[in-house]
N, CA, C and O atoms as CSV, one atom per row, in Angstrom:
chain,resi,resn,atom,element,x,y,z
A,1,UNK,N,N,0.840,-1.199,0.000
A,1,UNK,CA,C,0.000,0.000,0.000
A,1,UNK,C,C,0.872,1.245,0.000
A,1,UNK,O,O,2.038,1.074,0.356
A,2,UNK,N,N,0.409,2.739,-0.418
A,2,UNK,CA,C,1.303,3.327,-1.056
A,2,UNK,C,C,0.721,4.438,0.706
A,2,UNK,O,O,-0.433,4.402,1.132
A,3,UNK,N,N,1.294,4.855,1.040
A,3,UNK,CA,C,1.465,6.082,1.851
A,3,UNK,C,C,0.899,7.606,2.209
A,3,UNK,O,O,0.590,7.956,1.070
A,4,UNK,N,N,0.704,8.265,2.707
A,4,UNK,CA,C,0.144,9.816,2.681
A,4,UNK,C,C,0.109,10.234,3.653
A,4,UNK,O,O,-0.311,9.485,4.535
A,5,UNK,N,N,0.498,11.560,4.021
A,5,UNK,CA,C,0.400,12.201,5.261
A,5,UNK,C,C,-0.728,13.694,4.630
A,5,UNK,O,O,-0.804,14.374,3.606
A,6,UNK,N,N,-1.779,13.566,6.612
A,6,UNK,CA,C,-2.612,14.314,6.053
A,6,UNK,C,C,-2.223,15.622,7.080
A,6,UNK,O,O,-1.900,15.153,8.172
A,7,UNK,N,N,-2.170,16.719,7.080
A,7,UNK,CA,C,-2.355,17.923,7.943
A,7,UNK,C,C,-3.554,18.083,8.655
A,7,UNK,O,O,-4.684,17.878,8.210
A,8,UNK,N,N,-3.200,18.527,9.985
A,8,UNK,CA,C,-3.925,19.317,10.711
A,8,UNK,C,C,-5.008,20.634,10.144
A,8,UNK,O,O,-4.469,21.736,10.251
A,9,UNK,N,N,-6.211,20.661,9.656
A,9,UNK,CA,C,-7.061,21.451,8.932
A,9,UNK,C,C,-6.933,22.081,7.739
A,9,UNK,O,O,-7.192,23.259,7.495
A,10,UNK,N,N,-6.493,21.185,6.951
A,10,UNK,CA,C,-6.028,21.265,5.576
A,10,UNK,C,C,-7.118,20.190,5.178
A,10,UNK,O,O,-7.308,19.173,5.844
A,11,UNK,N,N,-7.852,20.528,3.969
A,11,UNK,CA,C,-8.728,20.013,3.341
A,11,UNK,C,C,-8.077,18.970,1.903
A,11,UNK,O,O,-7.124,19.394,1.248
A,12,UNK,N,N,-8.802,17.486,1.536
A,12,UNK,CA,C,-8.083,16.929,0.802
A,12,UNK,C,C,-9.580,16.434,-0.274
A,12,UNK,O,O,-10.745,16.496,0.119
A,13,UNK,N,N,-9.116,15.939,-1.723
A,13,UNK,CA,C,-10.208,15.171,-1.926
A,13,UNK,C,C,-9.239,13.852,-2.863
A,13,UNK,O,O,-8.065,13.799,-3.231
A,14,UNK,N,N,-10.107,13.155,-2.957
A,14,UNK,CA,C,-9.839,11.895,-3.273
A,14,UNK,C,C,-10.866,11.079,-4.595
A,14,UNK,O,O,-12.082,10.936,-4.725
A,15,UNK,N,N,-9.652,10.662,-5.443
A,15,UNK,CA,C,-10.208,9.821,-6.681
A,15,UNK,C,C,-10.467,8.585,-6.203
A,15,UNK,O,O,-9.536,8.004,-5.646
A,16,UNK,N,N,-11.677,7.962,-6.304
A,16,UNK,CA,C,-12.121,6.546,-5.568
A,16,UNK,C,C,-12.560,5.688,-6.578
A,16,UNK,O,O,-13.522,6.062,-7.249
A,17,UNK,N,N,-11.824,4.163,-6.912
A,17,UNK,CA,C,-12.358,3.424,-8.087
A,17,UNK,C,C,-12.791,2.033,-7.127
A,17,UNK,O,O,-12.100,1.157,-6.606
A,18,UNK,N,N,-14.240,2.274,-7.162
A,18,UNK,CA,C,-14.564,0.611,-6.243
A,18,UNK,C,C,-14.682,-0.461,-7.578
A,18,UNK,O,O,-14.780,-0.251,-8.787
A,19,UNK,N,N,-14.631,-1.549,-6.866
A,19,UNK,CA,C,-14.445,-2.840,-7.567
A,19,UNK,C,C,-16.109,-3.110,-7.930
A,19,UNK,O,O,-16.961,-2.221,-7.936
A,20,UNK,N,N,-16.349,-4.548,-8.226
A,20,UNK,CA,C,-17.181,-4.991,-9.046
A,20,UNK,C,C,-18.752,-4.973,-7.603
A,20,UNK,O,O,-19.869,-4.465,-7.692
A,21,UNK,N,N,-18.287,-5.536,-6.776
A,21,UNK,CA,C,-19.428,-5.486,-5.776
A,21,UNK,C,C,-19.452,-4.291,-4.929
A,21,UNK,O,O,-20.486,-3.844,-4.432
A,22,UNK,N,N,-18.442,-3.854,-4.799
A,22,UNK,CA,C,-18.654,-2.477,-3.759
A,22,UNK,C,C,-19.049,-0.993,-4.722
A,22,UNK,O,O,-19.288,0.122,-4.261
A,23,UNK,N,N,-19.034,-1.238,-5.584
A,23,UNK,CA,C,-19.670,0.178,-6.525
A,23,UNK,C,C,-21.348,0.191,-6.287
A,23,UNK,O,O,-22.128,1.114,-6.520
A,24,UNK,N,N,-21.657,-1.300,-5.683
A,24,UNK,CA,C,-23.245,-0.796,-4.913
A,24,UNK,C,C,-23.471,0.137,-4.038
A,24,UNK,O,O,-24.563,0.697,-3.947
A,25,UNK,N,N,-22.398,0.418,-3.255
A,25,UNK,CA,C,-22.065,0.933,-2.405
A,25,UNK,C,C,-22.753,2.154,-2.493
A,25,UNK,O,O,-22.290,2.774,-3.450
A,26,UNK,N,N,-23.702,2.824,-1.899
A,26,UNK,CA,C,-24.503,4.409,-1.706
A,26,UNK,C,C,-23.109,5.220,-1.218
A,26,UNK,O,O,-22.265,4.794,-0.430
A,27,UNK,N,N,-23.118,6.796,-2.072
A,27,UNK,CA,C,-22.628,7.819,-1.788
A,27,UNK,C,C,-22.042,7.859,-0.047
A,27,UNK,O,O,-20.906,7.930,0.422
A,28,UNK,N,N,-23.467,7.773,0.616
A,28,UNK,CA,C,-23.387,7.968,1.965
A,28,UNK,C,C,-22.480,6.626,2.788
A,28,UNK,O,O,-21.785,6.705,3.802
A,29,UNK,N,N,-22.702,5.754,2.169
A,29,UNK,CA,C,-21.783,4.725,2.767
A,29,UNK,C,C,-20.161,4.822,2.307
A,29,UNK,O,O,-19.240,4.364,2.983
A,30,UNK,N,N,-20.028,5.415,1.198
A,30,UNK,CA,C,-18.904,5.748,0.513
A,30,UNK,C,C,-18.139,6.668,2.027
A,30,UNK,O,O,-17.261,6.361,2.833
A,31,UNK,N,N,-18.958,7.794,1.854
A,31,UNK,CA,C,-18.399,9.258,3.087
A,31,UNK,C,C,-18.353,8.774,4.326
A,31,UNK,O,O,-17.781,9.456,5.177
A,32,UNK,N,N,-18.951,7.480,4.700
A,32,UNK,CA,C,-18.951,6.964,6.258
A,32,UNK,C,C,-17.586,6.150,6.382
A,32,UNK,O,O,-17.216,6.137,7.556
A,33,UNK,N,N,-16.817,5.539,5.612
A,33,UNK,CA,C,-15.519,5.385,5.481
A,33,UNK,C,C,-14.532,6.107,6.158
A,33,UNK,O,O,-13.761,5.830,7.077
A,34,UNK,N,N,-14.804,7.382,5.289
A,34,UNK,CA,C,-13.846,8.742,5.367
A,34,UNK,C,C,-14.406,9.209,6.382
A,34,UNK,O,O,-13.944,10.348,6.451
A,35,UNK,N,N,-15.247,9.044,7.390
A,35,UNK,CA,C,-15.138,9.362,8.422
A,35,UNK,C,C,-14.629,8.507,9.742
A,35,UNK,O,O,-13.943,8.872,10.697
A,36,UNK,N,N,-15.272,7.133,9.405
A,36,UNK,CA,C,-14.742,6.439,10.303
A,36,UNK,C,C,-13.546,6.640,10.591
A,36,UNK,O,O,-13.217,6.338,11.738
A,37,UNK,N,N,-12.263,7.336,9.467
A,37,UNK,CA,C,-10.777,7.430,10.172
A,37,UNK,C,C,-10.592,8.706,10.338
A,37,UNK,O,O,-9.455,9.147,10.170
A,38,UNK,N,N,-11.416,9.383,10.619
A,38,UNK,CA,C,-11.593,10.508,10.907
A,38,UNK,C,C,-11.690,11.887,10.195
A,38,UNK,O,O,-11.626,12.815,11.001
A,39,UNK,N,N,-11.789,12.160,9.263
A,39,UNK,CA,C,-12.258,13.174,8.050
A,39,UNK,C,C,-13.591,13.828,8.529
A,39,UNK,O,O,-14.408,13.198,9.201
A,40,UNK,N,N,-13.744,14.937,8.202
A,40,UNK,CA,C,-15.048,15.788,8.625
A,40,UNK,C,C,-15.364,16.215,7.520
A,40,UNK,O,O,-14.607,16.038,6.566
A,41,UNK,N,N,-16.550,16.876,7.382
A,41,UNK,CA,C,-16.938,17.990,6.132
A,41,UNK,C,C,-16.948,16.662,4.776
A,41,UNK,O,O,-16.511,17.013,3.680
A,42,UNK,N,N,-17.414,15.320,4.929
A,42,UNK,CA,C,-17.268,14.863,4.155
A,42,UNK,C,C,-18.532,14.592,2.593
A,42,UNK,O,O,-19.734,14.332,2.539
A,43,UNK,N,N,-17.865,14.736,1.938
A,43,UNK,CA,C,-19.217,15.449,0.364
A,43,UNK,C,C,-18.143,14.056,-0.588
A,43,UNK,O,O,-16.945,14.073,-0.870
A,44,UNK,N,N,-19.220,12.979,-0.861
A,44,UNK,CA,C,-18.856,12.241,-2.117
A,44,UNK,C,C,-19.917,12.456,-2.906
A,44,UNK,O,O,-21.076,12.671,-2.550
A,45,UNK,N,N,-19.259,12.355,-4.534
A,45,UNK,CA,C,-20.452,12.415,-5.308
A,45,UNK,C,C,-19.615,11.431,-6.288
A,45,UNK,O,O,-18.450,11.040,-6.214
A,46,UNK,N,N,-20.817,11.132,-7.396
A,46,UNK,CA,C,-20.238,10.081,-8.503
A,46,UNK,C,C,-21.447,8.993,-8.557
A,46,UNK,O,O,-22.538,8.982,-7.986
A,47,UNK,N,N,-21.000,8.328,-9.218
A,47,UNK,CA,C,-21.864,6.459,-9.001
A,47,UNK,C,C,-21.212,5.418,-9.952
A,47,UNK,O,O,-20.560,5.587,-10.982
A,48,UNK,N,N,-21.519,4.488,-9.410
A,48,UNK,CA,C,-21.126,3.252,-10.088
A,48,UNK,C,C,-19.345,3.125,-9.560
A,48,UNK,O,O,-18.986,3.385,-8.411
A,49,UNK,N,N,-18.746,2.840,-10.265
A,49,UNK,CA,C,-17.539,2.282,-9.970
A,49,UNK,C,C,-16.338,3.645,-9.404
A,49,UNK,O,O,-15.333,3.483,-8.711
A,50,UNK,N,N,-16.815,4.795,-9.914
A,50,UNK,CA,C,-15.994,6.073,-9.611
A,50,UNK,C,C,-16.645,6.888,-8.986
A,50,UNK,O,O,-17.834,7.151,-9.167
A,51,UNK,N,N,-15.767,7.457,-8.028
A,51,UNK,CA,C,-16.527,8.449,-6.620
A,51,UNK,C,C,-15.456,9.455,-6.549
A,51,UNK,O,O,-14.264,9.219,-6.747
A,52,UNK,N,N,-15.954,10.555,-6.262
A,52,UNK,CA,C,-15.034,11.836,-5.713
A,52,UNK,C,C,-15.400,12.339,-4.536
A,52,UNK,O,O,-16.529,12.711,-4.216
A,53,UNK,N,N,-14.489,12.345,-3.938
A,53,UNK,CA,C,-14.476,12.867,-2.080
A,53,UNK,C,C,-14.241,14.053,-1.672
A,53,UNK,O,O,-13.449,14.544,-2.477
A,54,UNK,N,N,-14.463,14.712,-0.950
A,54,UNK,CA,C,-13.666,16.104,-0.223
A,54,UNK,C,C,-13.980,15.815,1.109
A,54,UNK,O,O,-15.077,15.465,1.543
A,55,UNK,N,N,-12.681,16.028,1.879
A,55,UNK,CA,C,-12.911,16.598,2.836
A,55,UNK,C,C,-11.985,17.130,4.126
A,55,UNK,O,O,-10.833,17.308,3.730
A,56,UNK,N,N,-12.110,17.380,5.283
A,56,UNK,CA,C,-11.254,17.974,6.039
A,56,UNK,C,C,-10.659,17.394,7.319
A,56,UNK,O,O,-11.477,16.864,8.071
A,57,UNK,N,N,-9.222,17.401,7.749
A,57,UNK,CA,C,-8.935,16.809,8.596
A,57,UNK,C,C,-8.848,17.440,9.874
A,57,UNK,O,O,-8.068,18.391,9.821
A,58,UNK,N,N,-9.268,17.299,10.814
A,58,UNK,CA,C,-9.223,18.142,12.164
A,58,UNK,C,C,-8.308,17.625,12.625
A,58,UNK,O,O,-7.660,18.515,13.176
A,59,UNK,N,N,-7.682,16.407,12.785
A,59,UNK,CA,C,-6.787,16.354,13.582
A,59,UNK,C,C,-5.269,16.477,13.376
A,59,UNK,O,O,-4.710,16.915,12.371
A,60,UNK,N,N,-4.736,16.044,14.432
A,60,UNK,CA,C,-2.843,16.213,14.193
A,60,UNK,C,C,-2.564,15.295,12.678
A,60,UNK,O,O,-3.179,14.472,12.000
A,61,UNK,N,N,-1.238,16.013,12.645
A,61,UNK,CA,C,-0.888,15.337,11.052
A,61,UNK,C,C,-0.387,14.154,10.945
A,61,UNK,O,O,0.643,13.957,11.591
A,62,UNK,N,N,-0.896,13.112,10.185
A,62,UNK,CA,C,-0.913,11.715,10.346
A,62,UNK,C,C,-0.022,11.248,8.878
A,62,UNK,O,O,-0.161,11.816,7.795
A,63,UNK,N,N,0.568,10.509,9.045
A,63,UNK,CA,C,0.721,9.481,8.183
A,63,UNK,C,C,0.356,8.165,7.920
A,63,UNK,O,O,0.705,7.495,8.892
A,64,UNK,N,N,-0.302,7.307,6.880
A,64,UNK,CA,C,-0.886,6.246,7.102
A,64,UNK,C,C,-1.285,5.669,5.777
A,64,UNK,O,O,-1.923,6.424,5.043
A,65,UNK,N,N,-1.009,4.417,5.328
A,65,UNK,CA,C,-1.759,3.531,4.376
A,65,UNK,C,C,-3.060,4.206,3.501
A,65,UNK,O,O,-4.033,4.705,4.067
A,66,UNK,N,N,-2.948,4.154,2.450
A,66,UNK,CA,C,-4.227,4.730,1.788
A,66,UNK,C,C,-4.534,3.694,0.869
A,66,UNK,O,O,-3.901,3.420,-0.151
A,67,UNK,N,N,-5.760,3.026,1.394
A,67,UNK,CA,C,-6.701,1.901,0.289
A,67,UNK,C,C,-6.267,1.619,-1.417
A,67,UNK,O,O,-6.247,2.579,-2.188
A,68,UNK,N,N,-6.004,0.519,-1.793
A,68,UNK,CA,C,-5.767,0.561,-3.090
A,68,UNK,C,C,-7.428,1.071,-3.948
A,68,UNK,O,O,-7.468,1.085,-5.178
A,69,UNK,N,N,-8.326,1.345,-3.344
A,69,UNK,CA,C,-9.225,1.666,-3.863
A,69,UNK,C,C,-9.187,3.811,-4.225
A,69,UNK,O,O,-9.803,4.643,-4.891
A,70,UNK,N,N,-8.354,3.760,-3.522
A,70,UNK,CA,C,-8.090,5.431,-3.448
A,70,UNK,C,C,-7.014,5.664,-4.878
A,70,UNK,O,O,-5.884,5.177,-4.825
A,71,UNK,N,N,-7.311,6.172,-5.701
A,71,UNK,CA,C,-5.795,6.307,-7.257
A,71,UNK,C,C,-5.464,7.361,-6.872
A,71,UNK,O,O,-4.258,7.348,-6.628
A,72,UNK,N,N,-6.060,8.599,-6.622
A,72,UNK,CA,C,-5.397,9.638,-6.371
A,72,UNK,C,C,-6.153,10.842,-4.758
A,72,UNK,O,O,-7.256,11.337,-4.530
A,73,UNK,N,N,-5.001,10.839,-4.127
A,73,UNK,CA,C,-5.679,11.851,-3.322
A,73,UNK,C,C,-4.491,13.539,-3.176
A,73,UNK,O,O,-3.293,13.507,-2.895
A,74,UNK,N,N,-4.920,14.200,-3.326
A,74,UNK,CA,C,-4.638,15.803,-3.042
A,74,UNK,C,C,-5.280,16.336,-1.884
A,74,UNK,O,O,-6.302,15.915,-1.342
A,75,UNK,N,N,-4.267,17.719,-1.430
A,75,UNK,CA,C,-4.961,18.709,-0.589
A,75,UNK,C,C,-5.131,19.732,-1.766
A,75,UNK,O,O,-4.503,19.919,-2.809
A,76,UNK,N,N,-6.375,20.400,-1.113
A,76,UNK,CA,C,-7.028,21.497,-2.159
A,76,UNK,C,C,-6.979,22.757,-1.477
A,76,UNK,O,O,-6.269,22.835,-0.475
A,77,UNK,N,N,-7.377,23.371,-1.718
A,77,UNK,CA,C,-7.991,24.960,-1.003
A,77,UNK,C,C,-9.536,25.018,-1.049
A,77,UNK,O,O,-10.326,24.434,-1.791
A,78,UNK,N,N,-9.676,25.635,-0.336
A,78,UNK,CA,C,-11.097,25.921,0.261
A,78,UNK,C,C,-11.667,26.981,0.265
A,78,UNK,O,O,-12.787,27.078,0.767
């Protein structure tokens, strides 16, 4: 798995390609992910196999594993 460190209230979004059964997957279950590891302000949109994310990190700056389901993630401006 490839790596990323996120900042302390710096906003990021993320290119998301789910596989063959998880592209059932609802928007809202998509953003409950990105929160479960803690992301706030979280907005996915898309359907079917490709999803786009935004959102914001409140906490201290982390480094950590990012899902092979994630191809690309950036911080943006807000």
């Amino acid at each position: 798995m490839r790596r990323f460190t996120v900042e302390k209230g710096k906003h990021y979004q993320a290119r998301i390609t789910l596989g063959f059964v998880q592209r059932l997957a609802t928007n809202e279950m998509v953003a409950g992910k990105f929160m479960e590891v803690g992301f706030t302000d979280v907005v996915v949109t898309g359907s079917g196999r490709e999803r786009h994310a935004t959102g914001l990190w409140p906490h201290q700056d982390t480094t950590a594993e990012i899902p092979n389901e994630i191809d690309h993630i950036e911080q943006i401006e807000v």
